[in-house]
PyMOL Python script that loads the backbone (N, CA, C, O; Angstrom):
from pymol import cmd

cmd.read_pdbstr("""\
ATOM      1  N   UNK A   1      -5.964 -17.466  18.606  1.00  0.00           N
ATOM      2  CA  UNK A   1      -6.955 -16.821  17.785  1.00  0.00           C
ATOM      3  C   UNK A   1      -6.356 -16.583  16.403  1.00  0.00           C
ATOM      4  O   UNK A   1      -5.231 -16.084  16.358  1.00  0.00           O
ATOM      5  N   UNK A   2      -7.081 -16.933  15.108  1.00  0.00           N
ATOM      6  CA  UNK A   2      -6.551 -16.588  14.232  1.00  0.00           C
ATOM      7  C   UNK A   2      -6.924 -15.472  13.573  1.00  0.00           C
ATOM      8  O   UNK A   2      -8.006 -14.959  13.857  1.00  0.00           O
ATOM      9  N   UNK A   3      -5.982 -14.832  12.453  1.00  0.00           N
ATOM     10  CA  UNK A   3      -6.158 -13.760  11.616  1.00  0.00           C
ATOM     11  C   UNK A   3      -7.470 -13.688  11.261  1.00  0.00           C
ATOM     12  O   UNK A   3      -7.867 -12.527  11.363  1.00  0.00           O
ATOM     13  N   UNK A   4      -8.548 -14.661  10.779  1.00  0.00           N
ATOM     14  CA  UNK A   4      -9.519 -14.729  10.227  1.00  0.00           C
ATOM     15  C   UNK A   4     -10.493 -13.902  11.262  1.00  0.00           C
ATOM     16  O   UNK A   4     -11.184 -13.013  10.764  1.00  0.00           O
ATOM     17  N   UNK A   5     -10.567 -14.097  12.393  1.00  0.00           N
ATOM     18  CA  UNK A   5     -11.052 -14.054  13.477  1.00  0.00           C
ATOM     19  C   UNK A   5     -11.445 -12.835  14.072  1.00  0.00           C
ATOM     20  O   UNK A   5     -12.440 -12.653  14.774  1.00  0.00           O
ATOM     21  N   UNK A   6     -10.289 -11.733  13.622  1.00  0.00           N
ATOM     22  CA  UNK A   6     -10.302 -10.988  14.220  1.00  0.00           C
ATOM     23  C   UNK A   6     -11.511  -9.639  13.301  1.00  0.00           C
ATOM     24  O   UNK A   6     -11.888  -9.860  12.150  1.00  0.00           O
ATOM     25  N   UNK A   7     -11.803  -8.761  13.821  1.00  0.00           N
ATOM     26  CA  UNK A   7     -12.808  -7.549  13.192  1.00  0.00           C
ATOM     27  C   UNK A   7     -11.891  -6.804  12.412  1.00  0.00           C
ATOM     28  O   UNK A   7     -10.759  -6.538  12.817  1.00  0.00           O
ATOM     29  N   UNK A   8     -12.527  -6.307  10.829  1.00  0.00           N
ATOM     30  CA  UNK A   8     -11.971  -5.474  10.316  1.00  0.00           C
ATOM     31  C   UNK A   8     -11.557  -3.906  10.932  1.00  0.00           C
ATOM     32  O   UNK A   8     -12.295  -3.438  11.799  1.00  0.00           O
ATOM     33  N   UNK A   9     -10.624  -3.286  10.566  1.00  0.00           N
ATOM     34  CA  UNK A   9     -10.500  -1.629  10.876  1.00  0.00           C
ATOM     35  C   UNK A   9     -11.714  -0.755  10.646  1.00  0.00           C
ATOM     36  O   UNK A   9     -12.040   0.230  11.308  1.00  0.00           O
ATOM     37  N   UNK A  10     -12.382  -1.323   9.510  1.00  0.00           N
ATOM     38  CA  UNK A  10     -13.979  -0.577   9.259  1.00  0.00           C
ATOM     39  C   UNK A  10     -14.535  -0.537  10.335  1.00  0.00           C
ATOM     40  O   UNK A  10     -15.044   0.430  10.903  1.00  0.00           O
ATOM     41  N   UNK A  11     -14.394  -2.403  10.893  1.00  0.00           N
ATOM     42  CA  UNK A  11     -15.682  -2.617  12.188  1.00  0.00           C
ATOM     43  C   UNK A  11     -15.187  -1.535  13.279  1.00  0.00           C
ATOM     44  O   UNK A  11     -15.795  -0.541  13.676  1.00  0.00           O
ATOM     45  N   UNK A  12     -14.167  -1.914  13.576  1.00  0.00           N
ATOM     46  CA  UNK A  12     -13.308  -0.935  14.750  1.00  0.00           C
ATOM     47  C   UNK A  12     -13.802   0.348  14.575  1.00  0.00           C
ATOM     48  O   UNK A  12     -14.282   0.872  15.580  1.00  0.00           O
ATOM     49  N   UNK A  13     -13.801   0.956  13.579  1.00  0.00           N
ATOM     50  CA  UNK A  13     -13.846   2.302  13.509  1.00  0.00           C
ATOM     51  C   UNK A  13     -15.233   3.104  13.002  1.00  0.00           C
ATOM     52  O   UNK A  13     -15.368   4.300  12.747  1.00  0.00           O
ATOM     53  N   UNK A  14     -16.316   1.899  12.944  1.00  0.00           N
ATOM     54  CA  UNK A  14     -17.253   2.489  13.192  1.00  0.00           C
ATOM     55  C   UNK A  14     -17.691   1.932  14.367  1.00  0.00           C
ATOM     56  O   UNK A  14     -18.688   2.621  14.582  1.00  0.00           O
ATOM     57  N   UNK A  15     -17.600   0.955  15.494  1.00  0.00           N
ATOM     58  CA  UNK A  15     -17.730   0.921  16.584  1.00  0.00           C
ATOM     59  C   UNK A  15     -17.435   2.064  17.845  1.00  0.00           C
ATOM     60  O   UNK A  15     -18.134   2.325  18.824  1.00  0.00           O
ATOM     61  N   UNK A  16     -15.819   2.759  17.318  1.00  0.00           N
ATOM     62  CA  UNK A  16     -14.808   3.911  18.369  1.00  0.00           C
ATOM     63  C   UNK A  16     -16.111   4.794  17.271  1.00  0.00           C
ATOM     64  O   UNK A  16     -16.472   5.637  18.093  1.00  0.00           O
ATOM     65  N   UNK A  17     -16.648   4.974  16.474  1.00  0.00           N
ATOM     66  CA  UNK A  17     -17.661   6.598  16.449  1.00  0.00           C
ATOM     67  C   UNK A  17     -18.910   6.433  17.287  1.00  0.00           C
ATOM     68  O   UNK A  17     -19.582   7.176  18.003  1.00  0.00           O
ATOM     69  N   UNK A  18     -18.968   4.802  16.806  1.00  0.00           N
ATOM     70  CA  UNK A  18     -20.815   5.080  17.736  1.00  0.00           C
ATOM     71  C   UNK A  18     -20.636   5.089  19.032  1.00  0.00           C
ATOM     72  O   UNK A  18     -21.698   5.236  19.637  1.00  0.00           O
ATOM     73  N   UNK A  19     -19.560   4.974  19.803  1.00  0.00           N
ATOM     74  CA  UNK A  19     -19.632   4.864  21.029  1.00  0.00           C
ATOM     75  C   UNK A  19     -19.314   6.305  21.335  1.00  0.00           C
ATOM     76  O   UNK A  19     -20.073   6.763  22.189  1.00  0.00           O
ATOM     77  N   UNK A  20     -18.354   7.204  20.856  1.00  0.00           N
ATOM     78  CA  UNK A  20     -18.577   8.224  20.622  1.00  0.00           C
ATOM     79  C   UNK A  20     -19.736   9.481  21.114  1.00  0.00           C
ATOM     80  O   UNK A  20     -19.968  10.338  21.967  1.00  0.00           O
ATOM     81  N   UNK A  21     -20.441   8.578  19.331  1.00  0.00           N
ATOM     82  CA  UNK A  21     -21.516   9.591  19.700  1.00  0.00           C
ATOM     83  C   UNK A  21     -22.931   9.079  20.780  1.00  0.00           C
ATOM     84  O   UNK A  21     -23.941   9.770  20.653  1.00  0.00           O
ATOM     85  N   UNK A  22     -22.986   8.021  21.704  1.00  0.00           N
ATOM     86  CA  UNK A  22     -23.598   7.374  22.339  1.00  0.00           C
ATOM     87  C   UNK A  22     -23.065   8.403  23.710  1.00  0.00           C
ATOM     88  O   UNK A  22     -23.853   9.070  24.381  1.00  0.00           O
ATOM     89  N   UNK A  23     -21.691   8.359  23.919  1.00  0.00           N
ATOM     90  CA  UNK A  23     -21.493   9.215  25.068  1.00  0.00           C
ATOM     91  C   UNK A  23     -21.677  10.468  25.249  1.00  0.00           C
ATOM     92  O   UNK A  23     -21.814  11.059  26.320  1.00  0.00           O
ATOM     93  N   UNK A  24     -21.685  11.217  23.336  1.00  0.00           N
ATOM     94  CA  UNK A  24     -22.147  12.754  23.596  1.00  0.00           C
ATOM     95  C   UNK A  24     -23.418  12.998  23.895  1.00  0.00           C
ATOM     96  O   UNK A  24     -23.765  14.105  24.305  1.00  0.00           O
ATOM     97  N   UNK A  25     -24.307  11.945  23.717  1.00  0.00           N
ATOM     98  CA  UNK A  25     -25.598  12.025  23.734  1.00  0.00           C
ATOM     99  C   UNK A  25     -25.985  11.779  25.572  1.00  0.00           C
ATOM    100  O   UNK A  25     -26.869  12.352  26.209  1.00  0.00           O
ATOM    101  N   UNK A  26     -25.096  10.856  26.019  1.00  0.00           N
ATOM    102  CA  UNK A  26     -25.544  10.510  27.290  1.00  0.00           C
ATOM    103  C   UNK A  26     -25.370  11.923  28.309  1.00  0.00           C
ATOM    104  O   UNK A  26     -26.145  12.298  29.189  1.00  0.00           O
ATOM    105  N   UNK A  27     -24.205  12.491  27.906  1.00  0.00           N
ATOM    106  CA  UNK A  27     -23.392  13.908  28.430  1.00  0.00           C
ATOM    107  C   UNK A  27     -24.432  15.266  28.280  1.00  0.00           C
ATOM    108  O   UNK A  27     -24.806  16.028  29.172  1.00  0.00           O
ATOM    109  N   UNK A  28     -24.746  15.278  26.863  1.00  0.00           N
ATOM    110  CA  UNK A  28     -26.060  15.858  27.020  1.00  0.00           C
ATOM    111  C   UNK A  28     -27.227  15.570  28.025  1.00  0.00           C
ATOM    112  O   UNK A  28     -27.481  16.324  28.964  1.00  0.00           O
ATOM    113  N   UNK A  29     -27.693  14.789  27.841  1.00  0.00           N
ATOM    114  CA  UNK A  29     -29.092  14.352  28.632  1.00  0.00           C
ATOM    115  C   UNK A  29     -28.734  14.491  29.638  1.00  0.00           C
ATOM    116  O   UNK A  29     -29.595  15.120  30.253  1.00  0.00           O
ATOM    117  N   UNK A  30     -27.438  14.142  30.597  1.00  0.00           N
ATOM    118  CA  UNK A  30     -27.092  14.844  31.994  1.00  0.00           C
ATOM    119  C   UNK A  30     -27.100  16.215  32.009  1.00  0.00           C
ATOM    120  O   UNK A  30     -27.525  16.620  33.091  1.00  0.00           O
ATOM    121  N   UNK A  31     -26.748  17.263  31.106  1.00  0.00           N
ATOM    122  CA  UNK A  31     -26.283  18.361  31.129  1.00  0.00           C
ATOM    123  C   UNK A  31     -25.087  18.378  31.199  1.00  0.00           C
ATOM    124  O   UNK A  31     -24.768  19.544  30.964  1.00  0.00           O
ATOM    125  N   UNK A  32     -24.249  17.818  31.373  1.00  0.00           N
ATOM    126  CA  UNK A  32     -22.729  17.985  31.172  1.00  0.00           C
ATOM    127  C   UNK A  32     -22.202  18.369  30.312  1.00  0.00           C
ATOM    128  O   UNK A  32     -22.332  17.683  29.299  1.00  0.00           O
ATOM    129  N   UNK A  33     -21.326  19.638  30.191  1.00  0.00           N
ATOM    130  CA  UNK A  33     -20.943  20.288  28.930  1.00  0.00           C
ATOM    131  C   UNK A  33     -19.852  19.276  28.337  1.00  0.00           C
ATOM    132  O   UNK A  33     -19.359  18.260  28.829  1.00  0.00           O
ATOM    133  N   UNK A  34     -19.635  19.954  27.026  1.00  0.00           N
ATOM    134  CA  UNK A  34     -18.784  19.023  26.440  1.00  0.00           C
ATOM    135  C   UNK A  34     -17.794  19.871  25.891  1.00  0.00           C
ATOM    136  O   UNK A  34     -18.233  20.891  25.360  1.00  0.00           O
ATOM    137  N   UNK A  35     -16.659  19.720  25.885  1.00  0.00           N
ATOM    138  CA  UNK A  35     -15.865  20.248  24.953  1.00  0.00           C
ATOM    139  C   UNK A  35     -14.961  19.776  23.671  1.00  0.00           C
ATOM    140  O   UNK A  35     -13.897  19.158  23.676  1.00  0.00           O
ATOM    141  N   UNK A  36     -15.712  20.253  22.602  1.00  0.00           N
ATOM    142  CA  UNK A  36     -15.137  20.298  21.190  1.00  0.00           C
ATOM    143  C   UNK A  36     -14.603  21.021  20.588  1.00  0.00           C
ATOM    144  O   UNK A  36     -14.819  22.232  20.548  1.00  0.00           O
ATOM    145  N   UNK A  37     -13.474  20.171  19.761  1.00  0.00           N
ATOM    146  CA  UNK A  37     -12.732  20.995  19.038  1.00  0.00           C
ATOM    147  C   UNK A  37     -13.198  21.494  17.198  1.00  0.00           C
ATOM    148  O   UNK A  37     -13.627  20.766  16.303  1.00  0.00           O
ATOM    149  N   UNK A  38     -13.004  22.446  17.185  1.00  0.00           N
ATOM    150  CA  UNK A  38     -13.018  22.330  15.187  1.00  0.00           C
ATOM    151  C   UNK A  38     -11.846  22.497  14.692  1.00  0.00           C
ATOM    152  O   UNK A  38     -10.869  23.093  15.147  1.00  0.00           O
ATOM    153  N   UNK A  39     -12.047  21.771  13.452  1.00  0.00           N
ATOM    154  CA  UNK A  39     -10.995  21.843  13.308  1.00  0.00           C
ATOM    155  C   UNK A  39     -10.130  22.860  11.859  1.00  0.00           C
ATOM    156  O   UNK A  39      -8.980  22.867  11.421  1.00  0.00           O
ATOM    157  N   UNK A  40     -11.460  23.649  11.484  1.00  0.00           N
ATOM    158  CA  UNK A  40     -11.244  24.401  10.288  1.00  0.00           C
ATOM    159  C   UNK A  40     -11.072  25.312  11.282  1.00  0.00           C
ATOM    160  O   UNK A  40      -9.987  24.923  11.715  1.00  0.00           O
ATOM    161  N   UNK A  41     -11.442  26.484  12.121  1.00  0.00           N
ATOM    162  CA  UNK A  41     -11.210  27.130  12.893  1.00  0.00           C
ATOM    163  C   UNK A  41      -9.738  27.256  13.831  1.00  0.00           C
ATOM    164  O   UNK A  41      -8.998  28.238  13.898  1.00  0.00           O
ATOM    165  N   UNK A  42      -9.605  26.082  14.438  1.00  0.00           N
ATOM    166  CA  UNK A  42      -8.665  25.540  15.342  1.00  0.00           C
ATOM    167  C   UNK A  42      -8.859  26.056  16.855  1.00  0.00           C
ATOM    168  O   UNK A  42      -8.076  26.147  17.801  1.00  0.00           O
ATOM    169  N   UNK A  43     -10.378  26.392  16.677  1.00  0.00           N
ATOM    170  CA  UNK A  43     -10.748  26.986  18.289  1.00  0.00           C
ATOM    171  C   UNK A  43     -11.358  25.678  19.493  1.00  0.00           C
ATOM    172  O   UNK A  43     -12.089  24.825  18.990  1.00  0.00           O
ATOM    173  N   UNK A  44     -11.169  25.600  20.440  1.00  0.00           N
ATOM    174  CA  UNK A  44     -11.628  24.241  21.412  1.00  0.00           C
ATOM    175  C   UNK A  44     -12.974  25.442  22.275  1.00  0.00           C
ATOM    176  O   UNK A  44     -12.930  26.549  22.812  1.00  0.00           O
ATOM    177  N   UNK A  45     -13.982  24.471  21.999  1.00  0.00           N
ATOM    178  CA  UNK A  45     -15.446  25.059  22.418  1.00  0.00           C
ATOM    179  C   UNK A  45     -15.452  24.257  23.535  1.00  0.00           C
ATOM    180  O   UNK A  45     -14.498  23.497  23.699  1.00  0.00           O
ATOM    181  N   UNK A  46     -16.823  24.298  24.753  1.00  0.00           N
ATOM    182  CA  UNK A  46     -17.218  24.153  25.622  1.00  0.00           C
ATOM    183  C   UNK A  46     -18.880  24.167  25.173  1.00  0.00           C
ATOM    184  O   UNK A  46     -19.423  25.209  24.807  1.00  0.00           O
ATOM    185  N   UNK A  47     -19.397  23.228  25.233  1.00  0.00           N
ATOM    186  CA  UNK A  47     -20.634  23.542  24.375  1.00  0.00           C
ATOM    187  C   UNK A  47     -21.288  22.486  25.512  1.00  0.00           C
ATOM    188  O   UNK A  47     -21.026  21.298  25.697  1.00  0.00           O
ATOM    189  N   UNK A  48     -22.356  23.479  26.286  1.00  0.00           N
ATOM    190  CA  UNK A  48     -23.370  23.220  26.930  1.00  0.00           C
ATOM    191  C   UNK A  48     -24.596  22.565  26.534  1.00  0.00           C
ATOM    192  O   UNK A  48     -24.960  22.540  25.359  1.00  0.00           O
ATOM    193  N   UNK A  49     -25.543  21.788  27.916  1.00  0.00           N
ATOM    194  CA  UNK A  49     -26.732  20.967  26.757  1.00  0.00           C
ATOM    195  C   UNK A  49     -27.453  21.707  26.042  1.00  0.00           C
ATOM    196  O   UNK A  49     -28.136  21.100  25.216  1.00  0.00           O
ATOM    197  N   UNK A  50     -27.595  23.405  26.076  1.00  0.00           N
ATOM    198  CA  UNK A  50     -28.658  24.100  25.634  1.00  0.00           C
ATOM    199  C   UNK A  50     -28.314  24.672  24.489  1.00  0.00           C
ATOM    200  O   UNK A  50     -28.867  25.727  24.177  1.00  0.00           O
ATOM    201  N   UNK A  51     -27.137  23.973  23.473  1.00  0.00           N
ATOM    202  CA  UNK A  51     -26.517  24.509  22.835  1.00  0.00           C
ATOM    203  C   UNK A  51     -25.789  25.650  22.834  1.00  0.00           C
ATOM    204  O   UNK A  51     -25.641  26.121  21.707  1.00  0.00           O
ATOM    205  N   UNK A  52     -25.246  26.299  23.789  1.00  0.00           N
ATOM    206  CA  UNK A  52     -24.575  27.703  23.825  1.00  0.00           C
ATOM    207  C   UNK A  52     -23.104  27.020  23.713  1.00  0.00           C
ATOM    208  O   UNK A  52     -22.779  26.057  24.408  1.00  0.00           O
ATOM    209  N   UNK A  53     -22.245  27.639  22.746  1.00  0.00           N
ATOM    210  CA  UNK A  53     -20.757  27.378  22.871  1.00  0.00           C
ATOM    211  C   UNK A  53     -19.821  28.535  23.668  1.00  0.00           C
ATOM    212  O   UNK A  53     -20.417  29.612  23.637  1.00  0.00           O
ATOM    213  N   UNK A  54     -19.120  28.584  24.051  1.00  0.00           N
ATOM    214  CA  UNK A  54     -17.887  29.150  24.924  1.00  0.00           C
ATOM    215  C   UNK A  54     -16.590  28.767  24.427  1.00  0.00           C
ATOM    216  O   UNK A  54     -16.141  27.636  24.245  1.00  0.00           O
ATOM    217  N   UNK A  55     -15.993  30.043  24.213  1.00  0.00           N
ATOM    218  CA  UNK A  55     -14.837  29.301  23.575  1.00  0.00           C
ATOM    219  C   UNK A  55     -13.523  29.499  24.789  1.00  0.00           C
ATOM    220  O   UNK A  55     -13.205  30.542  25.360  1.00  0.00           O
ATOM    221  N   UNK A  56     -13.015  28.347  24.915  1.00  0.00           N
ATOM    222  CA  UNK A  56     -11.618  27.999  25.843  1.00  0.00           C
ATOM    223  C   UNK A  56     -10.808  28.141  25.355  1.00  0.00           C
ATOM    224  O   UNK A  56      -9.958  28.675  26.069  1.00  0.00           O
ATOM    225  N   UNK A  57     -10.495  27.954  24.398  1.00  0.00           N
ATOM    226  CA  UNK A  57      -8.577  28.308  24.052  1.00  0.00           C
ATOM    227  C   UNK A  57      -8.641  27.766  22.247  1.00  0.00           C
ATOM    228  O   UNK A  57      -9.460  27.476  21.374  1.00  0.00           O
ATOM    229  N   UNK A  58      -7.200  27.885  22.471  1.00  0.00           N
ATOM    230  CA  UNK A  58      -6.951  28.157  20.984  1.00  0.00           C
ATOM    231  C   UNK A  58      -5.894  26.875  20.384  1.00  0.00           C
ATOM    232  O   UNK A  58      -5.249  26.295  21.258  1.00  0.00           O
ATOM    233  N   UNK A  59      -5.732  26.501  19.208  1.00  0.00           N
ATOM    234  CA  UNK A  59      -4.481  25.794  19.110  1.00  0.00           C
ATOM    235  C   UNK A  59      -3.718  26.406  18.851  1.00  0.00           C
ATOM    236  O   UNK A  59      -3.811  27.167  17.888  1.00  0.00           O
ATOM    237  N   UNK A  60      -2.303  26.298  19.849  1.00  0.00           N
ATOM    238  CA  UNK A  60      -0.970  27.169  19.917  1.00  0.00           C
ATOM    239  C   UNK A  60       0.262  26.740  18.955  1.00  0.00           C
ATOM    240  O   UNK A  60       1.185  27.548  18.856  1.00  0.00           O
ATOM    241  N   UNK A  61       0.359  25.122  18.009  1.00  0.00           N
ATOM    242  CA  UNK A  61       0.982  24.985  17.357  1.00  0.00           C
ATOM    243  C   UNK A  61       0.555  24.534  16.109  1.00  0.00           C
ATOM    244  O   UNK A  61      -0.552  23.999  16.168  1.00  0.00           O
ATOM    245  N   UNK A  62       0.953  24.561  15.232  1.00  0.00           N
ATOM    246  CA  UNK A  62       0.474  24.369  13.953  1.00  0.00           C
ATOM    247  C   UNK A  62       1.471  22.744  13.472  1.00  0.00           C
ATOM    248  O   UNK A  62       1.087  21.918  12.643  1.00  0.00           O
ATOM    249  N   UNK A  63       2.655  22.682  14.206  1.00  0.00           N
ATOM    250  CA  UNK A  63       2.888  21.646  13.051  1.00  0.00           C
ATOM    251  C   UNK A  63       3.143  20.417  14.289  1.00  0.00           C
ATOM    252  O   UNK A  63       3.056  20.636  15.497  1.00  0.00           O
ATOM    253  N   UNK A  64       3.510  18.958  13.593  1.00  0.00           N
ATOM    254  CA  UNK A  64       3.434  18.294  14.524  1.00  0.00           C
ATOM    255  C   UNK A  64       4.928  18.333  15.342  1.00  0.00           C
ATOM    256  O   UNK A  64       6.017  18.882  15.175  1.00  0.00           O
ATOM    257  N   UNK A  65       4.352  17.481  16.258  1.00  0.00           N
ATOM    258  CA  UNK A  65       5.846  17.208  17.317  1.00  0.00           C
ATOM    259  C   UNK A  65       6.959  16.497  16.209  1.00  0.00           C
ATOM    260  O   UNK A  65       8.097  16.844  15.893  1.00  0.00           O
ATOM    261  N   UNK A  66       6.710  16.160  16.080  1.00  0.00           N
ATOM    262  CA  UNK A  66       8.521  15.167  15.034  1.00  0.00           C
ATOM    263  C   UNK A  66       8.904  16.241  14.165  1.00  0.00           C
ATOM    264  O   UNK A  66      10.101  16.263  13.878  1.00  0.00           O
ATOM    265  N   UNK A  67       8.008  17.346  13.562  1.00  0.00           N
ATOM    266  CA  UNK A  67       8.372  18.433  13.047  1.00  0.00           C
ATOM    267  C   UNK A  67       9.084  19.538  13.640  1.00  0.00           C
ATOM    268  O   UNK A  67       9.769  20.319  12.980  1.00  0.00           O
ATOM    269  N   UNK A  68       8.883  19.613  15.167  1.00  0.00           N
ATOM    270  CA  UNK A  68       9.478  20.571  15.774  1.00  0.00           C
ATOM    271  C   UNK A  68      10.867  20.469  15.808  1.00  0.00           C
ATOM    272  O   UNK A  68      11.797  21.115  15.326  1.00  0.00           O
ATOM    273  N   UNK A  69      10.735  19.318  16.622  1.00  0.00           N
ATOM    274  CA  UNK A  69      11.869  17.997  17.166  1.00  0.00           C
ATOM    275  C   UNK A  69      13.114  18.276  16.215  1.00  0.00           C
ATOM    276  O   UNK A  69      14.251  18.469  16.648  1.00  0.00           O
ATOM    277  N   UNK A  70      12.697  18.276  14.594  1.00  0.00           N
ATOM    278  CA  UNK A  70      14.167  18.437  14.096  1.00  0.00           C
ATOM    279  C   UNK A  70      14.165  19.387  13.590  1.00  0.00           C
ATOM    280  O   UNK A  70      15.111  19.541  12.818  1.00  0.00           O
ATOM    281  N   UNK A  71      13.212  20.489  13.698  1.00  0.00           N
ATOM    282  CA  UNK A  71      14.144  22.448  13.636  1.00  0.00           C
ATOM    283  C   UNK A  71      14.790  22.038  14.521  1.00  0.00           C
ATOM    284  O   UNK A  71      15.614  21.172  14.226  1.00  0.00           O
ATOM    285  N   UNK A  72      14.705  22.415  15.746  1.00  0.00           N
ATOM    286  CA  UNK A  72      15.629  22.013  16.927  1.00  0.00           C
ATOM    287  C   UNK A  72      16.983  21.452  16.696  1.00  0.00           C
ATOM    288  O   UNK A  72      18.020  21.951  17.134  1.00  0.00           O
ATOM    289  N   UNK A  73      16.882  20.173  15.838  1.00  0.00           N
ATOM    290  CA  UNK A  73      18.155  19.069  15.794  1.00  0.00           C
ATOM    291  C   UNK A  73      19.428  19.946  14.451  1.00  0.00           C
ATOM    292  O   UNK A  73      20.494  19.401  14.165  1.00  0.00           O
TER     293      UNK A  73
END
""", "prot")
cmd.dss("prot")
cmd.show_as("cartoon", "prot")
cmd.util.cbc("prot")
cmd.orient("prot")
């Protein structure tokens, strides 16, 4: 297969959203809650089909792993 051939990162990456949002929609219409994160907040919701959110937990670290990794080192 050549280079030419293959789908741009655009295509890719608006394909990985619509499928996305194709499954939040399907999850809904079952009723299956969903859980989302925000990310200005940093709280992880549980958000039911009837729109009610619940909040589950929290984010406990702020920086990334390779950041930790060398305080540590």
């Amino acid at each position: 297969m050549k280079r030419e051939d293959y789908i741009s990162d655009e295509t890719v990456i608006k394909r990985a959203n619509e499928a996305v949002r194709i499954e939040l929609e399907k999850n809904k219409a079952l009723g299956v809650p969903v859980v989302i994160y925000d990310r200005e907040s940093q709280i992880i919701y549980q958000e039911n089909d009837d729109g009610t959110r619940i909040e589950v937990g929290r984010r406990m670290r702020k920086e990334r792993y390779s950041e930790r990794i060398s305080k540590k080192a």
